[in-house]
N, C-alpha and C positions, 0 to 999 in steps of 0.2 A: 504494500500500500504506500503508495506517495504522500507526501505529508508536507507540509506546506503552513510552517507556523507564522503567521503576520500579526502578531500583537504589535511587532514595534514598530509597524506600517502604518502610515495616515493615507485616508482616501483621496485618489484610487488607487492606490496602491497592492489591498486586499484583489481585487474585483479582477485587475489588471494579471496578476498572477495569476488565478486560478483560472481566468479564461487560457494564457496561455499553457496552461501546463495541460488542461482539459482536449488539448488540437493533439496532444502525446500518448490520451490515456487510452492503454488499450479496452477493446470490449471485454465485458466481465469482470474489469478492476476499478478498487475505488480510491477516490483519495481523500487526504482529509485534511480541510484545514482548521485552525486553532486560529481566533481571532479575539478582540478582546469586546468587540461589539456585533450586537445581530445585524448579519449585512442583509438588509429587506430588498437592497436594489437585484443582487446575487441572485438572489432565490426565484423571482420575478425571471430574470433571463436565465436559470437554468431550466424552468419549467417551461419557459416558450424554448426551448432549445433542445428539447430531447434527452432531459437529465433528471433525477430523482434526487432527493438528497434526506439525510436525517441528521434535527438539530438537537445538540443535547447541551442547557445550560449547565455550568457550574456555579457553586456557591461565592467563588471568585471571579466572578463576573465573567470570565472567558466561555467562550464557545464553540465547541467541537463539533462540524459538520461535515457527514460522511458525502459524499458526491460519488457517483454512478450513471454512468449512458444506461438510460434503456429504450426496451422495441417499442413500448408505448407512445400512443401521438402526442406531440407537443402540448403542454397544458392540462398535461395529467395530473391527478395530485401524486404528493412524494406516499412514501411509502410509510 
């Protein structure tokens, strides 16, 4: 799994990464990034994009979100 920690990124910084690193990810793998704020713009274009993702807060304000291609149409919900 790729991992892709951007806590000490300011926007866009976050968004800009994981679009590029997402053009690399093969089908069936996921990556994850660690950020220290909910990226709502992110989530928005992976779901018109062909991607699924799952967010899990922490009590330390950071958040861990898995990201996944799938066969599902654009604008699916995540999983």
């Amino acid at each position: 799994m790729r991992v892709i920690d951007a806590r000490a990124l300011e926007p866009p910084g976050p968004f800009e990464r994981v679009i590029d690193a997402l053009a690399d990810l093969p089908l069936g793998e996921k990556m994850l990034l660690i950020i220290n704020r909910e990226p709502m713009p992110l989530y928005r274009f992976l779901l018109n994009n062909g991607y699924a993702y799952k967010s899990s807060p922490f009590p330390d304000g950071r958040f861990e979100i898995e990201i996944w291609e799938t066969a599902a149409a654009p604008g699916a919900q995540p999983e």
